[in-house]
C-alpha positions in Angstrom: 0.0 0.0 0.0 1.0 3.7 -1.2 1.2 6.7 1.0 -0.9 8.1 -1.4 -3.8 5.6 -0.7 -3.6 6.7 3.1 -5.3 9.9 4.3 -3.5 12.7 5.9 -5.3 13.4 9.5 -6.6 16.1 9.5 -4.7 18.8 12.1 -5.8 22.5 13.1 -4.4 25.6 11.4 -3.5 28.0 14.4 -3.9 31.7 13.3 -0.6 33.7 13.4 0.4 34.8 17.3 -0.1 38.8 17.7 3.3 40.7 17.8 4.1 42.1 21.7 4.5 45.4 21.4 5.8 47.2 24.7 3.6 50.2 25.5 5.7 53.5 24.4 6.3 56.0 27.2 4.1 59.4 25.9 7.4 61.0 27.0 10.1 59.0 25.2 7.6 58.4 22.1 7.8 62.4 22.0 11.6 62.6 21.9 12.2 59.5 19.9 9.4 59.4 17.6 8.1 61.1 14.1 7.2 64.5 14.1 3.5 64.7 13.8 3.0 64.0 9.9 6.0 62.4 8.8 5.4 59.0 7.7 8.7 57.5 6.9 12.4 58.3 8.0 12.9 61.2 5.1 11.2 64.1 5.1 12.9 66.0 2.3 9.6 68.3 1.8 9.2 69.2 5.7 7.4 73.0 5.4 10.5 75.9 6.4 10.4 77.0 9.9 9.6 73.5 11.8 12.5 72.6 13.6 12.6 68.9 13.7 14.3 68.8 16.8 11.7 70.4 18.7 10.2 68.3 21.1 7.0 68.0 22.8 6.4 66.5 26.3 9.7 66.8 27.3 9.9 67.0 31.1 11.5 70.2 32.9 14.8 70.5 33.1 16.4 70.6 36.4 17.1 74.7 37.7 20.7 73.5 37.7 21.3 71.4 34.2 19.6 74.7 32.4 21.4 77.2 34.2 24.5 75.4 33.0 23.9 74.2 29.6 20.6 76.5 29.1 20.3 79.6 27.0 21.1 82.6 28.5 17.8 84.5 29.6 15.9 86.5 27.1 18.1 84.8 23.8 15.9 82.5 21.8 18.7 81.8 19.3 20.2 78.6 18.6 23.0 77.1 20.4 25.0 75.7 17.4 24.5 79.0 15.5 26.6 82.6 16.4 25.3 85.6 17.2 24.3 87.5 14.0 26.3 90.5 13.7 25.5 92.0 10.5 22.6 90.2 9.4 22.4 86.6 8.2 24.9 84.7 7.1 25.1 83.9 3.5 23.7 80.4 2.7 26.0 78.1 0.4 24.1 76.4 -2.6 24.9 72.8 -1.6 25.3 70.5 -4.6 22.8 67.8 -5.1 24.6 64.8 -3.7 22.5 61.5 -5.3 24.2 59.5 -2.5 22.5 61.5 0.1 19.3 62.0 -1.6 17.2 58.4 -1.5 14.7 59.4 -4.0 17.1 60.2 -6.8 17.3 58.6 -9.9 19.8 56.5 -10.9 22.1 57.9 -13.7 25.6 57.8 -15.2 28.3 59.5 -13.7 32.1 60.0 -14.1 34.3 57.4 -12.8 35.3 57.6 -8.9 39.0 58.3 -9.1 40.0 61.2 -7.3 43.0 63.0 -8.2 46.1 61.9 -6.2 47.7 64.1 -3.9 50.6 65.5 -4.9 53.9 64.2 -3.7 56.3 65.9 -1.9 59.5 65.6 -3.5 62.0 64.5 -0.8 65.1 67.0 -0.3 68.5 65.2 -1.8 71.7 65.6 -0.4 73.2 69.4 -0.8 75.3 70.3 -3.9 78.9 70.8 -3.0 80.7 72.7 -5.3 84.2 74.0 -5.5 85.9 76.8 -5.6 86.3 76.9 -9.5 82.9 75.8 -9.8 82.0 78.2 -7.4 83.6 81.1 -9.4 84.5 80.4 -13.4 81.6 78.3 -13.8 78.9 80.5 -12.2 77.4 77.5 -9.7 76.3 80.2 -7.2 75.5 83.9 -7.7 77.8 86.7 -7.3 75.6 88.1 -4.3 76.9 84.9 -2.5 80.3 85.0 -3.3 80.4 88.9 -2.0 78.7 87.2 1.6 81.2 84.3 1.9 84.3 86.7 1.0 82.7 89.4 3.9 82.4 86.5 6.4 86.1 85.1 5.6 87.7 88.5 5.7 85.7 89.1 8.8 87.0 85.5 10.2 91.0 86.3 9.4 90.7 89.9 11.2 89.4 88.1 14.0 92.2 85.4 14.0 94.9 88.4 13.6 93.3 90.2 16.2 93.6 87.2 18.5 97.1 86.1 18.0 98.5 89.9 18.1 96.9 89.5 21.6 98.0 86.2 22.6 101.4 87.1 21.0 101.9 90.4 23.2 100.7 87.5 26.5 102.9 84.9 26.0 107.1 85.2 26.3 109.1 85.6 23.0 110.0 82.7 21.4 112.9 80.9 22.7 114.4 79.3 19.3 117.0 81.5 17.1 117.5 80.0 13.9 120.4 82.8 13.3 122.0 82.8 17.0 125.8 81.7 17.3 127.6 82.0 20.4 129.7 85.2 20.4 133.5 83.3 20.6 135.8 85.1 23.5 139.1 84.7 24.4 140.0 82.1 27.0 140.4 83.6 30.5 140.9 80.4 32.5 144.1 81.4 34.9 145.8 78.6 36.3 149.3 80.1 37.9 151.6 78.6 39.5 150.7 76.4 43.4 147.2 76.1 41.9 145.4 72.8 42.0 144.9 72.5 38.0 148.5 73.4 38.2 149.7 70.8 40.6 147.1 67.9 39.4 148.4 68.8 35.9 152.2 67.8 37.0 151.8 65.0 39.6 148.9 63.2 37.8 151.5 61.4 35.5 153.4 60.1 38.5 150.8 58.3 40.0 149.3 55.1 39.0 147.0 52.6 39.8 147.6 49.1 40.8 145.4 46.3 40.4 145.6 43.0 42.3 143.9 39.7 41.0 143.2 36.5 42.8 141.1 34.1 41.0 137.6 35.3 40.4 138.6 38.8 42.5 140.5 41.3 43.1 141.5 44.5 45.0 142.8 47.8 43.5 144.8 51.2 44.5 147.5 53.7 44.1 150.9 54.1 44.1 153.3 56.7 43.2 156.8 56.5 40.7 159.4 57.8 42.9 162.1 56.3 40.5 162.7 56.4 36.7 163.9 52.6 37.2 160.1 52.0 37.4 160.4 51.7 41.2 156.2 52.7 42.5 155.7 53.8 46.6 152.6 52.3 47.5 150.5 50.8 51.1 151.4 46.9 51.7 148.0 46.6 52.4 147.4 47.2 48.8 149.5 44.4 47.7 149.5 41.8 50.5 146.9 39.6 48.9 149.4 39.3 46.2 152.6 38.6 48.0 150.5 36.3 49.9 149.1 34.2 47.1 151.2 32.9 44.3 148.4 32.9 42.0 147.6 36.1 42.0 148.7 38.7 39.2 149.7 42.6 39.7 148.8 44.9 37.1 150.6 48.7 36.9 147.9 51.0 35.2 149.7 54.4 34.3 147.6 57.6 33.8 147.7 57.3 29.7 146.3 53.8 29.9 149.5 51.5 29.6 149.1 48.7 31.5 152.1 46.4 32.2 153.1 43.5 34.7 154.4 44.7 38.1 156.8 42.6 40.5 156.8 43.4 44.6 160.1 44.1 45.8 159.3 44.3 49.8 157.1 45.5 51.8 157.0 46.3 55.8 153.9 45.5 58.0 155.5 47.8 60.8 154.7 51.2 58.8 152.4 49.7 56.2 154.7 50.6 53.1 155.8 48.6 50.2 157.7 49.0 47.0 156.5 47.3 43.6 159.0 47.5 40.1 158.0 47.3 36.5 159.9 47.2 33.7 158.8 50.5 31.7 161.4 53.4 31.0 160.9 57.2 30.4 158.3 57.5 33.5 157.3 60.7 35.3 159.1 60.8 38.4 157.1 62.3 41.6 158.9 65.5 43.3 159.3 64.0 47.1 159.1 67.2 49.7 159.5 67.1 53.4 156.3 66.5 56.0 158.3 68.0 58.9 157.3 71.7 56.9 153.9 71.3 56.7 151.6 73.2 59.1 148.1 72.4 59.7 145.8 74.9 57.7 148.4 74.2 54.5 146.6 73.3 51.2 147.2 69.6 49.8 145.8 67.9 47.2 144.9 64.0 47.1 145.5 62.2 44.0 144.9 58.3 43.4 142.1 55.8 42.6 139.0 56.3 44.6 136.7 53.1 43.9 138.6 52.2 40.7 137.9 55.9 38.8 142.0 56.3 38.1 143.7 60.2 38.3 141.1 61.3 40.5 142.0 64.7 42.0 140.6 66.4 45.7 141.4 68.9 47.6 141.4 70.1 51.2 143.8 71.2 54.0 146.0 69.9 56.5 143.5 69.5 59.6 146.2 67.9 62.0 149.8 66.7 62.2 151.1 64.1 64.6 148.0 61.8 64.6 148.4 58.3 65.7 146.7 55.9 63.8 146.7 52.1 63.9 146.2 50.0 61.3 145.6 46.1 61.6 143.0 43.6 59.9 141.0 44.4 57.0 142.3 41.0 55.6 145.9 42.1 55.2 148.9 41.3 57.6 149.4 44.7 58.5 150.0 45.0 61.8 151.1 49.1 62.1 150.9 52.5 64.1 151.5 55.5 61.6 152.2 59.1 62.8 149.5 60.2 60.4 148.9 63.2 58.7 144.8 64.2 58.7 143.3 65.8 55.8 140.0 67.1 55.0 140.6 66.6 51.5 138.0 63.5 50.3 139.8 60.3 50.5 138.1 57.2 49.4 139.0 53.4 49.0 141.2 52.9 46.0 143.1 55.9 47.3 145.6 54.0 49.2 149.1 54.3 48.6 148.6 57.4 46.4 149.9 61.1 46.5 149.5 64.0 49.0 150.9 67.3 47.3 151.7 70.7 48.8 150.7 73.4 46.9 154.4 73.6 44.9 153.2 70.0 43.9 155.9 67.9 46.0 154.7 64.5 47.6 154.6 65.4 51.3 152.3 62.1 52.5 150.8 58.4 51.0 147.3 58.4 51.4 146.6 55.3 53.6 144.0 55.5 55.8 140.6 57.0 56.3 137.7 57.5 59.6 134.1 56.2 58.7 131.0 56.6 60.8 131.0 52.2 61.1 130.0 49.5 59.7 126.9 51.2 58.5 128.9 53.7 56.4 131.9 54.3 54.7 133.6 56.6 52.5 135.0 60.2 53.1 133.3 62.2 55.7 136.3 64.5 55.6 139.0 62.6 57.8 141.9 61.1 56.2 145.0 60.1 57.3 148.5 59.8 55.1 152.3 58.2 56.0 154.5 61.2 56.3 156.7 61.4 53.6 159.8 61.2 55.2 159.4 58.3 57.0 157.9 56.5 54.0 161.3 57.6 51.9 163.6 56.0 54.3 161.6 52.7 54.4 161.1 52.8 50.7 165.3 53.3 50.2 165.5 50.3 52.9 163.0 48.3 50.7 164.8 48.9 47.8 168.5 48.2 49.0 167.9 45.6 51.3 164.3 44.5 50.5 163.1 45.0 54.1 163.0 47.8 56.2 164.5 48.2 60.1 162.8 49.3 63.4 164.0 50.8 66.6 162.6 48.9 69.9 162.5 49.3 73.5 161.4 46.3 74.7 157.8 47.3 76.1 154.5 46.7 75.6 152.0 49.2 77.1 148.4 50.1 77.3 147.0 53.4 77.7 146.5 54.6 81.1 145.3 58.1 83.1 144.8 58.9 86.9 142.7 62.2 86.0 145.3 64.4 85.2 147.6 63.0 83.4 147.6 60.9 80.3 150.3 58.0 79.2 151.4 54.6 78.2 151.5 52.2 81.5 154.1 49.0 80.7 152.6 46.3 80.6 155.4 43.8 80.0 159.1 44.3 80.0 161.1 41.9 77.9 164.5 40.2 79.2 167.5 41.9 78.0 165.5 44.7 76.5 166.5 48.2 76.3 164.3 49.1 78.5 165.4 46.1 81.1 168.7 48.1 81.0 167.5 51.1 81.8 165.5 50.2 85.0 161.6 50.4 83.6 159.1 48.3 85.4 156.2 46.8 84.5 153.5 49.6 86.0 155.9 52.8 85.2 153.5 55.2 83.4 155.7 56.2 80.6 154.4 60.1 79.6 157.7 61.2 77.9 160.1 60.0 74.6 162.7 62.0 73.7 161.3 66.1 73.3 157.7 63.6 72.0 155.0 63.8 74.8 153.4 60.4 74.9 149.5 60.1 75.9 148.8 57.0 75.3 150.0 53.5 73.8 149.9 54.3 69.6 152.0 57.2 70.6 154.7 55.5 72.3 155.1 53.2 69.4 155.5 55.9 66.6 157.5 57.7 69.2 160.1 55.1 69.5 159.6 54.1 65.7 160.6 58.0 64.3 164.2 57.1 66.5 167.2 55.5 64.7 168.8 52.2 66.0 171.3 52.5 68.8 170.2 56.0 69.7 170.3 57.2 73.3 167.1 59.1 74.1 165.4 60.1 77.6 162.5 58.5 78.6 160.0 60.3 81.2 157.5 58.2 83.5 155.7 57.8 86.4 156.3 55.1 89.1 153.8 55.1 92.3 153.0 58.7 91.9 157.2 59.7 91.8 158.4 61.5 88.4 161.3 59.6 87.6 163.4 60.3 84.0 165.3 57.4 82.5 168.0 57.0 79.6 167.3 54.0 76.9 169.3 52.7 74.2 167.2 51.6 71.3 168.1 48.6 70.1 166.6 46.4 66.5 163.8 45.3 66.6 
């Protein structure tokens, strides 16, 4: 069986349900409603003088919004149009727009492509031009070449201006491209006794010695006192060398020349030795005599400070007479020397060289000089030299015999006082001594050698030391408080 052959049932048709429309306020339907006669949403024939926006019904304002927002009192003129001033304002003809008018026909009109705005052409980089652009091939106008040559003209018075000022600030300048020195004649006076005068003569005489033992060595001074190449010098400048058979002794002279030198003998008593080389035509030293010097007399010190050969000081003679003893310092020198003290600066290296008078004779060897201790050394102003005539007669003793003789005594001593008076006090007293003959005890205070005063110990030796063997000379002494004079035959020692 078919659909078709069955019947449908039969089912109600329900009327379309009514629309719910709200009820519309009277108020709001005034405000948001169609004017009274206006039928649709355009209005393009509304009659002149009805102003659409009036409203009707519209509840009161509050006193406060209309005092604010309201017209002022007695102006009925609209809020969105000014005040007229001198009478209405024209009215602009407003072209027919079809796309605001609804009920305009429909009809062909020119394509909708506005013109395009114009483009602003973006600035490039400036034009540079140069100077013969600038002027032979007219790239700017003469006006502007007249302003650019004011403004540089302006700009170099300026810079004048400011160096003439700066110029008359600042010191003139200090570069001469034409300056010479003007030449004058020499005026350097060296007479006669003056130290360039004296260093000039004696500097060739002395010479420095140098002493080398293995990987070491030890330097000084020494002066030619012979033209048989026979040098004056300390022995504690050459002791390491007569000591050690492997060491080598070097004469240096002043021009350079360096040769081999050979010790010929040397005394420990007075610290003095004599070395020989085999050089001829040398520059013999002038020996003078110590027993004229006075203290206050000029001298100059010549020699080998710290290696630095012909090295020349000056100074005075601060003292005569000075007992010095000299021992140690890794030498066998074992001396007292009746020293001559100088001011004149006096270094190591200067041993065994010259002290000159003024008339440039040799009056002492440099041998010793007074430090501060074992914290200091060098010259602070005390130096000490061997008289030069003992040093001559050891050095002709040296030199004939190879050693050198010594008066004696017999004593040893120590230096005493008892408040008042200074001396040597014996000590010891050797058998069959000089001084054994003569009846001095161990105890006598010996204060007296010859016309020597003795104050103490080192002056009793160089006392007895300046006398020649076998010479008879008084001795003064104290024994238990008694002054006693005795007479003592030195004797070799």
């Amino acid at each position: 069986m078919t659909d078709a052959t069955v019947p449908e049932p039969q089912r109600p048709i329900l009327p379309p349900r009514p629309l719910w429309r709200p009820p519309v306020d009277p108020a709001e339907g005034a405000v948001f409603g169609r004017p009274p006669g206006v039928g649709s949403s355009f209005d393009p024939r509304r009659p002149s003088g009805v102003d659409p926006r009036a409203t009707t019904g519209s509840p009161p304002l509050p006193a406060m919004l209309n005092e604010a927002f309201g017209r002022p009192d007695h102006h009925t003129d609209s809020l969105q149009r000014a005040p007229e001033v001198a009478g209405p304002a024209p009215v602009e003809a407003v072209p027919a727009d079809p796309w605001r008018d609804p009920a305009a026909p429909v009809t062909l009109g020119p394509p909708a492509i506005g013109t395009a705005a114009p483009v602003a052409e973006e600035d490039g980089p400036p034009v540079r031009y140069s100077l013969r652009q600038a002027i032979f091939e007219h790239r700017l106008r003469p006006g502007s070449l007249v302003v650019v040559a004011v403004i540089a003209l302006l700009i170099g018075a300026l810079g004048a201006g400011i160096g003439v000022f700066a110029g008359s600030r600042m010191p003139a300048a200090l570069t001469d491209p034409e300056f010479s020195i003007a030449p004058v004649v020499p005026g350097a006076d060296r007479p006669v006794g003056s130290v360039a005068d004296v260093a000039q003569r004696v500097t060739p005489a002395v010479v420095s010695l140098e002493i080398t033992i293995g990987d070491g060595g030890e330097s000084g001074s020494g002066v030619i006192i012979d033209a048989d190449g026979y040098i004056l010098t300390n022995n504690h400048v050459i002791s390491g060398a007569a000591t050690d058979t492997s060491a080598a002794l070097f004469v240096v002279f002043a021009d350079g020349s360096r040769v081999p030198g050979k010790i010929v003998g040397r005394d420990v008593l007075t610290d003095l030795a004599v070395v020989k080389v085999d050089a001829k035509g040398l520059t013999v030293a002038q020996l003078g005599s110590s027993a004229d010097l006075a203290v206050g007399d000029a001298v100059i010190a010549i020699g080998s400070p710290l290696g630095l050969a012909s090295t020349v000081t000056s100074g005075i003679v601060s003292a005569l007479g000075r007992p010095v003893r000299l021992a140690g310092e890794g030498t066998d020198t074992n001396a007292v020397i009746d020293a001559i003290q100088t001011d004149a600066a006096i270094n190591p290296g200067n041993s065994g060289g010259a002290l000159v008078d003024s008339s440039g004779a040799i009056v002492g060897i440099n041998t010793a000089i007074r430090t501060l201790g074992d914290s200091a050394s060098g010259s602070i102003g005390l130096g000490f030299a061997i008289p030069i005539d003992m040093a001559k007669e050891v050095a002709q003793e040296i030199i004939r015999t190879g050693t050198a003789i010594h008066a004696t005594i017999g004593v040893d001593a120590r230096s005493a006082t008892d408040g008042t008076t200074n001396g040597a006090q014996v000590q010891n007293v050797r058998e069959n001594s000089p001084a054994a003959a003569a009846g001095i005890k161990e105890g006598d205070v010996i204060t007296q050698v010859g016309d020597r005063s003795v104050r103490d110990a080192d002056e009793l030796v160089v006392a007895v030391q300046a006398l020649d063997v076998g010479a008879a000379v008084k001795v003064s002494l104290l024994r238990q408080g008694r002054s006693m004079t005795v007479t003592v035959t030195t004797a070799k020692q």
